[in-house]
The first five atom37 places (N, CA, C, CB, O) and aatype in JSON, in Angstrom:
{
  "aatype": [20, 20, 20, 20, 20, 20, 20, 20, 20, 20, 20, 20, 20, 20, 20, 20, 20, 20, 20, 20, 20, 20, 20, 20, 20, 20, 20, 20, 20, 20, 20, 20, 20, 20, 20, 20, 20, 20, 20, 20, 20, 20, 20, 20, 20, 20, 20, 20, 20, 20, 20, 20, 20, 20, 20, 20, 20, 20, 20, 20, 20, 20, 20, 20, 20, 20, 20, 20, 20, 20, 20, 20, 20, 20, 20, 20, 20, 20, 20, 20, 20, 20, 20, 20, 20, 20, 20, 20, 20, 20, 20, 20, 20, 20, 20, 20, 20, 20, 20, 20, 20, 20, 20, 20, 20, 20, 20],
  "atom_mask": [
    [1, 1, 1, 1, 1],
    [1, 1, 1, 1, 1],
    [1, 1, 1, 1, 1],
    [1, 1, 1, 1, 1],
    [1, 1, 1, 1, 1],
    [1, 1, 1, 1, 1],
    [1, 1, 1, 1, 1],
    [1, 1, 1, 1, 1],
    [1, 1, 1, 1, 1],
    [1, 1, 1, 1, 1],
    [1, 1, 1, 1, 1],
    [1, 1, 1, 1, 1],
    [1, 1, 1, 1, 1],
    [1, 1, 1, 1, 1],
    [1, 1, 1, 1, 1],
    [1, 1, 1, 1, 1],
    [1, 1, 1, 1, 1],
    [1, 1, 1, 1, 1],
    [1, 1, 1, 1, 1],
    [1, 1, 1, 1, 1],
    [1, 1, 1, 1, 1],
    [1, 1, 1, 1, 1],
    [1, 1, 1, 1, 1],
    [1, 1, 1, 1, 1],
    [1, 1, 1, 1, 1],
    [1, 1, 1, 1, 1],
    [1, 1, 1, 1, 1],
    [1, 1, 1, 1, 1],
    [1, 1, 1, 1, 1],
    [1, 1, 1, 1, 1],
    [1, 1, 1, 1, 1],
    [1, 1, 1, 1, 1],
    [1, 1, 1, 1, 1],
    [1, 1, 1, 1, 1],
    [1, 1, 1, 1, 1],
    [1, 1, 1, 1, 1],
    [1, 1, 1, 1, 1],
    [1, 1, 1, 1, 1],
    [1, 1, 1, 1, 1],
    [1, 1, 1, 1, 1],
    [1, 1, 1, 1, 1],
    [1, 1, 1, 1, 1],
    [1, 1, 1, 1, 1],
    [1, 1, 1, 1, 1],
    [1, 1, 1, 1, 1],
    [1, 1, 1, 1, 1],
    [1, 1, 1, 1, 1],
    [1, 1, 1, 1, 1],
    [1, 1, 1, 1, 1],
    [1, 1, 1, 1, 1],
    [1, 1, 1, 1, 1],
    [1, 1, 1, 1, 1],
    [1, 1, 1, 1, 1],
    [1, 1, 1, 1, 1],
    [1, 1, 1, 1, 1],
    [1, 1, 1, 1, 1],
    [1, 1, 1, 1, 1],
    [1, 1, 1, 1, 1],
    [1, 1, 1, 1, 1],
    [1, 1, 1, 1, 1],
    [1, 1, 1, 1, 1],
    [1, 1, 1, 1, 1],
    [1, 1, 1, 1, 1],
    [1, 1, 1, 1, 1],
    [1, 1, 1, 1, 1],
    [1, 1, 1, 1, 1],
    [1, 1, 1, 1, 1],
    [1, 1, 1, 1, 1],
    [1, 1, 1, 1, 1],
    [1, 1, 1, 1, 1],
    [1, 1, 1, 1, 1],
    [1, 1, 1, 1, 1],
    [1, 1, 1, 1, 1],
    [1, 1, 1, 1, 1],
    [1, 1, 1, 1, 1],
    [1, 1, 1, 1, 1],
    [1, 1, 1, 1, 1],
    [1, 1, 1, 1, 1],
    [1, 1, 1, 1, 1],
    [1, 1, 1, 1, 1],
    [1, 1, 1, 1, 1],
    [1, 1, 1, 1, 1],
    [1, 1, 1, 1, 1],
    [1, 1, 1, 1, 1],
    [1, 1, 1, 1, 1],
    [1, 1, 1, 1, 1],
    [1, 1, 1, 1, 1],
    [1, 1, 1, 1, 1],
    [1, 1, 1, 1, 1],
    [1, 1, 1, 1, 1],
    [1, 1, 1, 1, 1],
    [1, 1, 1, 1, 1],
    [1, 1, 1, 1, 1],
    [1, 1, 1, 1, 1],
    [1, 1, 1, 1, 1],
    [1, 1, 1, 1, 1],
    [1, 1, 1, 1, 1],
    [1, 1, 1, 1, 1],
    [1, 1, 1, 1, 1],
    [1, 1, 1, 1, 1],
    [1, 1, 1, 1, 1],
    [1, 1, 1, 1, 1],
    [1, 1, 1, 1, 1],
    [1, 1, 1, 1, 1],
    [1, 1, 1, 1, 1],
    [1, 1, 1, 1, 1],
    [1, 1, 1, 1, 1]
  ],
  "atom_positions": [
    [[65.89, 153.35, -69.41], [66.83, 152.33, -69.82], [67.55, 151.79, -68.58], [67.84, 152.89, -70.86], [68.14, 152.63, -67.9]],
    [[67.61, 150.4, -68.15], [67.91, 150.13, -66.93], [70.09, 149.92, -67.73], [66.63, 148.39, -66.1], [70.76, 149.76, -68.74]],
    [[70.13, 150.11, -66.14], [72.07, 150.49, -66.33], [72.44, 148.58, -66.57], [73.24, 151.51, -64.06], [72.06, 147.58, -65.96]],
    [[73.18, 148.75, -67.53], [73.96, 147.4, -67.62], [74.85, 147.13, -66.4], [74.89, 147.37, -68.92], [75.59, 148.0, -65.94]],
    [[74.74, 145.79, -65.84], [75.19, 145.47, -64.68], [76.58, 144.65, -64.79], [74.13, 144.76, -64.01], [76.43, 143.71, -65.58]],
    [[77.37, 144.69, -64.46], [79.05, 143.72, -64.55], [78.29, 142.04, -64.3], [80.64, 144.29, -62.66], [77.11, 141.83, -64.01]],
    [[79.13, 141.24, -64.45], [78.83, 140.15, -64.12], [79.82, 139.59, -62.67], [78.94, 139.39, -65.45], [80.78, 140.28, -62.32]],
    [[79.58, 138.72, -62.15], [80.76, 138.54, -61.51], [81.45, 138.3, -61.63], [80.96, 138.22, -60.99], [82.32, 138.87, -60.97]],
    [[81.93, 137.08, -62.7], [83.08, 136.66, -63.24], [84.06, 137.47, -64.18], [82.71, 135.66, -63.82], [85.25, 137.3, -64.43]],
    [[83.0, 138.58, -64.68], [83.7, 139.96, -65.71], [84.41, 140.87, -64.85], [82.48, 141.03, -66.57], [85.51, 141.32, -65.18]],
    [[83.56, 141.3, -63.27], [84.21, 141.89, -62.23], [85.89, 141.51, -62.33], [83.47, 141.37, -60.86], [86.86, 142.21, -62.64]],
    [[85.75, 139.93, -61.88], [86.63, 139.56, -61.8], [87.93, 139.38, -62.38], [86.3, 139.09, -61.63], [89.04, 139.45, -61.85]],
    [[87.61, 139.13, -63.54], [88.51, 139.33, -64.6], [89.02, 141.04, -64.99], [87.73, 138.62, -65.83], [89.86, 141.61, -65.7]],
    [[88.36, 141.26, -64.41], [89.03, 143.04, -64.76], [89.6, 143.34, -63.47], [87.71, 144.51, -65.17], [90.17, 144.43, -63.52]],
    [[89.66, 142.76, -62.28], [90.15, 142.81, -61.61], [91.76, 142.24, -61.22], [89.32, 142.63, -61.23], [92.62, 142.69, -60.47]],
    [[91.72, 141.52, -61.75], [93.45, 140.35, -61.73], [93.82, 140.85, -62.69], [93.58, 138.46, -61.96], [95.04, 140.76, -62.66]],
    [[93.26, 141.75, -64.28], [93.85, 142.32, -65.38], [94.75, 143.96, -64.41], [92.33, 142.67, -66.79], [95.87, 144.47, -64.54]],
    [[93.61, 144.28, -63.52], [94.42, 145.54, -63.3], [95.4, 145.74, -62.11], [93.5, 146.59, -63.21], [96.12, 146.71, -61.89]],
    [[95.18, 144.19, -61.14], [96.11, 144.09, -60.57], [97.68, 143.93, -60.67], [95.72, 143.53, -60.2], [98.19, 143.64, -61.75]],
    [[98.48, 144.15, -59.49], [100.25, 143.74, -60.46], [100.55, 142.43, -60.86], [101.74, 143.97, -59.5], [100.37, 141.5, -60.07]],
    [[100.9, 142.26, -61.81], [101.62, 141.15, -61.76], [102.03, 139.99, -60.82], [102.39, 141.53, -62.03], [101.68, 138.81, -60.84]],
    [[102.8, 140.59, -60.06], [103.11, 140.26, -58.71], [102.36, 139.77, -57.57], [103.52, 141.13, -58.32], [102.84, 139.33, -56.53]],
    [[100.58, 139.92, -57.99], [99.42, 139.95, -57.17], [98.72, 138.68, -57.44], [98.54, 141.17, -57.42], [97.56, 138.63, -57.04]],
    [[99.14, 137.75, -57.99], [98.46, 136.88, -58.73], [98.08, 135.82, -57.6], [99.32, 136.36, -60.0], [97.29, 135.06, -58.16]],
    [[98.22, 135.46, -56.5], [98.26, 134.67, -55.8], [96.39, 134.52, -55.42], [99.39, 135.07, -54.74], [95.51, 135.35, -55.61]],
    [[96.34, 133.47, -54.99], [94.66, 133.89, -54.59], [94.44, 134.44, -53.27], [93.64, 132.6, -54.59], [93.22, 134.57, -53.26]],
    [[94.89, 134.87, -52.09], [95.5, 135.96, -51.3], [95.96, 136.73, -51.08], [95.82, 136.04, -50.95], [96.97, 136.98, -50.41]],
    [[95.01, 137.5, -51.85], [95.46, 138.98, -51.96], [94.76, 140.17, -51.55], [95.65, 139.23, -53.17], [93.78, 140.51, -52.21]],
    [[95.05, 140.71, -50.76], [94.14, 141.68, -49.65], [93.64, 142.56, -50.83], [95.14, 142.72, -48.2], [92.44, 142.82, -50.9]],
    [[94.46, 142.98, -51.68], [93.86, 144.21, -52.47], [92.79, 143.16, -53.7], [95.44, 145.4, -53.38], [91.76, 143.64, -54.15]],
    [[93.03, 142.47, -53.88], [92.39, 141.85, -54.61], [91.03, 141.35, -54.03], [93.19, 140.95, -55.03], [90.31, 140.62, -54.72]],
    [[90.67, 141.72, -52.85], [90.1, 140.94, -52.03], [88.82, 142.0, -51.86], [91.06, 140.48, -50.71], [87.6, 141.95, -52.05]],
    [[89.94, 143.13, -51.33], [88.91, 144.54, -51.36], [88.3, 145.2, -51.98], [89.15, 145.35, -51.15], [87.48, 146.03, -51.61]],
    [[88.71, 144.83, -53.3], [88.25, 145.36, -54.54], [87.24, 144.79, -55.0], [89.08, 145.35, -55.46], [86.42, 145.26, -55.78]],
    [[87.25, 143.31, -54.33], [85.68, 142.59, -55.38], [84.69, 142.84, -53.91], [85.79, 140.1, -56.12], [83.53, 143.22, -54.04]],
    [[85.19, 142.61, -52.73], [84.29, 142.96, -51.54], [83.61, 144.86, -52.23], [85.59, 142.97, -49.64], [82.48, 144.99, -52.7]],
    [[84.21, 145.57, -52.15], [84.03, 146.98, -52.41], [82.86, 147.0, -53.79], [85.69, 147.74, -52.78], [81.84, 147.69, -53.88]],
    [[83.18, 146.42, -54.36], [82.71, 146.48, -55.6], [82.31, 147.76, -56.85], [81.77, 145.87, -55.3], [81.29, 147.96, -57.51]],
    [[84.13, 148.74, -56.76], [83.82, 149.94, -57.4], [83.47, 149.96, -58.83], [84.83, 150.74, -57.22], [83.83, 148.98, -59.5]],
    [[83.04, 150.62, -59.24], [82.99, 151.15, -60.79], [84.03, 150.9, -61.43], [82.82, 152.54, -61.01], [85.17, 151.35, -61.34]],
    [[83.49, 150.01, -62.22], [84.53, 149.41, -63.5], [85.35, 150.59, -64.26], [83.52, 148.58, -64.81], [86.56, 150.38, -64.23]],
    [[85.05, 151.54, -64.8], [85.65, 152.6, -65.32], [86.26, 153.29, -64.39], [84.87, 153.35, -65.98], [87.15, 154.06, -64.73]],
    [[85.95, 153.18, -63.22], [86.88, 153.74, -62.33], [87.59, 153.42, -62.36], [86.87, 153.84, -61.41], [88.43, 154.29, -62.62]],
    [[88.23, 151.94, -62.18], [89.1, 151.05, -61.41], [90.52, 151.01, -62.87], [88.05, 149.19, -60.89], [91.75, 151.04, -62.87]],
    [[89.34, 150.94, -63.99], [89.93, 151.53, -65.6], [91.29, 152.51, -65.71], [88.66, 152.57, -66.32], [92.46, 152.52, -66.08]],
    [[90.0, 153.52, -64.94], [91.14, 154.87, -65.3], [92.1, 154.84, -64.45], [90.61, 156.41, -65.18], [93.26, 155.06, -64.8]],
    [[91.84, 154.64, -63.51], [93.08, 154.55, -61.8], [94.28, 153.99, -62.48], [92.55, 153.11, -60.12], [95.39, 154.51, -62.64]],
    [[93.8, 152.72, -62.89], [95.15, 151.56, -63.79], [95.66, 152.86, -64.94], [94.19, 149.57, -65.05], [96.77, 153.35, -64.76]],
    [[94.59, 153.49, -66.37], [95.44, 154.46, -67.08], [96.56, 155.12, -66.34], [94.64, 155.47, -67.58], [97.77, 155.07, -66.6]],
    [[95.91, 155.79, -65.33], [96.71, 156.68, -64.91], [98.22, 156.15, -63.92], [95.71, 157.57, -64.19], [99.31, 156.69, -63.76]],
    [[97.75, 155.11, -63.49], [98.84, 154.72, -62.76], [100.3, 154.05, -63.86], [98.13, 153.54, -61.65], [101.44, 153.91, -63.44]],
    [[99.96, 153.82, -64.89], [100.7, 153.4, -66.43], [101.14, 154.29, -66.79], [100.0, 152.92, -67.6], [102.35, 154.21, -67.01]],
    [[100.27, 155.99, -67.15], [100.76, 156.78, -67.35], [101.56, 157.54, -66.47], [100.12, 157.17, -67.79], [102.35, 158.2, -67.15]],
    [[101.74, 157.78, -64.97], [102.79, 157.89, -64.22], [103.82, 157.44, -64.25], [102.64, 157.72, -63.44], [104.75, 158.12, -63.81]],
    [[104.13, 155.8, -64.9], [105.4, 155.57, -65.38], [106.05, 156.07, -66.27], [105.5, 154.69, -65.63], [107.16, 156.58, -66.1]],
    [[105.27, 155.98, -67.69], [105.39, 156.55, -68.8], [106.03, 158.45, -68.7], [103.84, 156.26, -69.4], [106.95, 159.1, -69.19]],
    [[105.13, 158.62, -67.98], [105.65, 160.26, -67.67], [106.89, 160.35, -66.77], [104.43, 161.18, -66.83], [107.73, 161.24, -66.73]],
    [[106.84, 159.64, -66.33], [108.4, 159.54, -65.49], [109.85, 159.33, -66.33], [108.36, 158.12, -64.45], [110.84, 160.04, -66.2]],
    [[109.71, 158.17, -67.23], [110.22, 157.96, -68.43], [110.55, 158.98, -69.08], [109.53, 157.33, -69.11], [111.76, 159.04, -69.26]],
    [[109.86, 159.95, -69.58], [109.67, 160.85, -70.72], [110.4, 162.64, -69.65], [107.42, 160.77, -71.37], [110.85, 163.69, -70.1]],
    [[110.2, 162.23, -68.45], [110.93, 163.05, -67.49], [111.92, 163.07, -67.07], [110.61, 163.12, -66.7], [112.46, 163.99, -66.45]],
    [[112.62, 161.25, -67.56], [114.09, 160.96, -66.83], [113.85, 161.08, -65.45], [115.33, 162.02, -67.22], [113.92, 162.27, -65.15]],
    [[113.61, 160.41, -64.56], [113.04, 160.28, -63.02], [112.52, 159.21, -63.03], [112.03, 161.26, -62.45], [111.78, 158.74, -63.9]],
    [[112.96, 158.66, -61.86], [112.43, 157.48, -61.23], [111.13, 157.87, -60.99], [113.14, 157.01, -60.0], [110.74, 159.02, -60.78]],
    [[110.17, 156.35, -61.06], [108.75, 156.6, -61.31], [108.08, 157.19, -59.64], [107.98, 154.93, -61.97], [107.04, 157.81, -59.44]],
    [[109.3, 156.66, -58.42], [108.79, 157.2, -57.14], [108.76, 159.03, -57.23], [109.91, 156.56, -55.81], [108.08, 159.86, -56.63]],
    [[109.97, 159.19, -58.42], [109.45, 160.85, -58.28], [108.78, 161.18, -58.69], [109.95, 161.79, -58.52], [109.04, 162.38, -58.6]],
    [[107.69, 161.1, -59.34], [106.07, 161.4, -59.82], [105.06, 160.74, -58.78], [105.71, 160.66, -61.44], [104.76, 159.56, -58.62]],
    [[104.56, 162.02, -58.05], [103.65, 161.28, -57.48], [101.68, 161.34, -58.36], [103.85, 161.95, -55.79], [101.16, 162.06, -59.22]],
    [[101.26, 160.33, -57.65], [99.76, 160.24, -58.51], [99.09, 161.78, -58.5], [98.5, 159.0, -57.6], [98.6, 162.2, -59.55]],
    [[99.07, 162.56, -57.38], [98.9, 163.86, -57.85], [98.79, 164.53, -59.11], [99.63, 164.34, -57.45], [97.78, 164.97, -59.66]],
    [[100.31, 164.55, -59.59], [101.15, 165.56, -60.46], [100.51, 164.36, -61.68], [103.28, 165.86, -60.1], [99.98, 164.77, -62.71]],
    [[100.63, 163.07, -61.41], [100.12, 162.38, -62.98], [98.84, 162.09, -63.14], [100.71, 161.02, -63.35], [98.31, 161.66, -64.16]],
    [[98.18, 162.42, -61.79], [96.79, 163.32, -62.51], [96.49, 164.67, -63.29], [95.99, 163.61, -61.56], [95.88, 164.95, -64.32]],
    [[96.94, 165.13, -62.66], [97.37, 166.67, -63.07], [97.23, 166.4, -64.57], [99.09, 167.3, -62.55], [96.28, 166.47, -65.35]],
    [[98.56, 166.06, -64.67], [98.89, 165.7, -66.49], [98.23, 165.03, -67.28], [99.97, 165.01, -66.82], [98.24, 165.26, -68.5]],
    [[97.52, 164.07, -66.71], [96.51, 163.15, -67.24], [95.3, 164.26, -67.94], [95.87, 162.07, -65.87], [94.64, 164.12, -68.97]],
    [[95.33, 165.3, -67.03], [93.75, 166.22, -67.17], [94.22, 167.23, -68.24], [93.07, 167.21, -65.48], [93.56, 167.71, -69.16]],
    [[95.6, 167.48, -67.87], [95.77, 168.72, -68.5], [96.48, 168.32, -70.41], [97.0, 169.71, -67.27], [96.81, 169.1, -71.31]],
    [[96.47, 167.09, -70.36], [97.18, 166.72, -71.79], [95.68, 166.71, -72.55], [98.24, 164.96, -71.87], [95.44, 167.21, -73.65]],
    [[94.89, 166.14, -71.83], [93.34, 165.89, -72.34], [92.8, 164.21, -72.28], [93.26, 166.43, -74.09], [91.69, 163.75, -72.56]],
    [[94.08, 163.5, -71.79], [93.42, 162.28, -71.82], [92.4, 161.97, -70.61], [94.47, 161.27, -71.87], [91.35, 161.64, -71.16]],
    [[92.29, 161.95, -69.72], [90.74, 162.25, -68.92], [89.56, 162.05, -70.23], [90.63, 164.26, -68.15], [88.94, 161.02, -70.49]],
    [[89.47, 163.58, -71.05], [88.71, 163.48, -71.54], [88.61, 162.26, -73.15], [88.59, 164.77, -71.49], [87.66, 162.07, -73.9]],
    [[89.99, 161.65, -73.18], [89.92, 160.94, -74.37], [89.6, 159.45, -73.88], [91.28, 161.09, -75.23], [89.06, 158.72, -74.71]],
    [[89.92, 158.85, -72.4], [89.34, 157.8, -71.83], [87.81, 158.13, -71.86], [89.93, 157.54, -70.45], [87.19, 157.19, -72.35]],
    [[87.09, 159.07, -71.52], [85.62, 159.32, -71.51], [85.11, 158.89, -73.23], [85.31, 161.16, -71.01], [84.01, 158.44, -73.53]],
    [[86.01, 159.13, -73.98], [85.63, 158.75, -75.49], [86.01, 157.03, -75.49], [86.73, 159.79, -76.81], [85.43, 156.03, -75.89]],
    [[86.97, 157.23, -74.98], [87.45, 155.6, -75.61], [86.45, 154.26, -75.21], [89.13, 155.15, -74.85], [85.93, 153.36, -75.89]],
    [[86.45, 154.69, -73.4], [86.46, 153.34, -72.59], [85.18, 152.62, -73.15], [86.37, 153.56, -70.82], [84.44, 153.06, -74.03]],
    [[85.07, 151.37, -72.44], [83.95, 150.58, -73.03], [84.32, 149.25, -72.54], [83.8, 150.65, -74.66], [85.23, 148.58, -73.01]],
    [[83.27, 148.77, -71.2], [83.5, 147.6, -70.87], [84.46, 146.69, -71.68], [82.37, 147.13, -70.78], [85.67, 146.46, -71.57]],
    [[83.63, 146.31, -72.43], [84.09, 145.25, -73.45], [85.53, 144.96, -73.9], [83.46, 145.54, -74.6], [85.9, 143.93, -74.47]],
    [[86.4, 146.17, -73.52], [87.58, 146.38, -74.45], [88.47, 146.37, -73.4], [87.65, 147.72, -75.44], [88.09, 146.54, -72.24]],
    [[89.74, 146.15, -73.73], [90.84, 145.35, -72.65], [91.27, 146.79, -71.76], [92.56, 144.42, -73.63], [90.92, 147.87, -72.22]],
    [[91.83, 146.74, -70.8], [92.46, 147.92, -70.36], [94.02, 148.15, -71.21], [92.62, 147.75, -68.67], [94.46, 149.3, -71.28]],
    [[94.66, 147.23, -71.72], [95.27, 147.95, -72.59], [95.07, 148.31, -73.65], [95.97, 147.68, -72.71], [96.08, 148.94, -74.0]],
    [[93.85, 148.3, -74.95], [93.48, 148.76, -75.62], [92.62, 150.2, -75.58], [93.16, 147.9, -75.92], [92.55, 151.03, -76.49]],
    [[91.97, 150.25, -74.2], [91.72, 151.28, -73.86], [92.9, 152.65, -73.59], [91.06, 150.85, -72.92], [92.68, 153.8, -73.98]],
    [[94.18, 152.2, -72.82], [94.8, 152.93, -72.35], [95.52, 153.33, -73.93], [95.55, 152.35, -71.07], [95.36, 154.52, -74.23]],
    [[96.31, 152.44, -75.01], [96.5, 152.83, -76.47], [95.59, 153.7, -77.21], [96.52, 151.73, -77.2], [96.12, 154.49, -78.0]],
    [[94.33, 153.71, -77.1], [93.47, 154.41, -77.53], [93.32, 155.82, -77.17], [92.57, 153.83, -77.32], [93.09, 156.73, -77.96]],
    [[93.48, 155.93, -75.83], [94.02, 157.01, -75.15], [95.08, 157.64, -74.65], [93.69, 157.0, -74.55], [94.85, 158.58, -73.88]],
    [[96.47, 157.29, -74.97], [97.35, 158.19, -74.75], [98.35, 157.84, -76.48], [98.17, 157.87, -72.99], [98.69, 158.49, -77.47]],
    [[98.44, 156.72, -76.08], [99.63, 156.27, -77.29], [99.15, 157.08, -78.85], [99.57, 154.16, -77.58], [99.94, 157.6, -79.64]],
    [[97.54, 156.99, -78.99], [97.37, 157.05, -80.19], [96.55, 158.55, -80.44], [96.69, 155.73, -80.63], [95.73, 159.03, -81.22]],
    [[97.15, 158.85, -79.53], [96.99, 160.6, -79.51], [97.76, 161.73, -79.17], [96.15, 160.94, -78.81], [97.29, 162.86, -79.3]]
  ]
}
């Protein structure tokens, strides 16, 4: 079965979805590196979960989100089980915030 391939314009669009806000400009180094690089879509997926859920856990910790570092909200990410509930959820097709609801909110 040959591997389904991204498109470029789908690249793309999942790319400015998981960028900040703030990134929107069409000069944007990280934005830049990311379609040059060209990582794994589910990668780039989960990085964004987890970097959402570092806020969220910060929140739920009372701490500023600089005191959680990505470490420790990996850590938690693995050890709550969502790791393994993004491996159920994800699916090109589906937004990164429907993915990330699917996997933490609604579990």
């Amino acid at each position: 079965m040959r591997k389904k391939r991204f498109r470029k314009k789908q690249y793309q669009g999942l790319i400015n979805e998981l960028c900040p806000h703030n990134c929107r400009k069409k000069d944007c180094f990280l934005k830049d590196v990311l379609f040059d690089l060209h990582p794994n879509p589910r990668l780039l997926t989960q990085i964004k979960c987890i970097h959402r859920f570092k806020k969220a856990l910060a929140k739920e910790r009372e701490v500023d989100a600089k005191g959680i570092t990505s470490s420790q909200a990996l850590e938690e990410w693995i050890n709550r089980g969502y790791a393994e509930n993004f491996a159920e959820n994800y699916n090109e097709n589906k937004m990164f915030t429907q993915i990330y609801k699917e996997t933490v909110i609604n579990n």
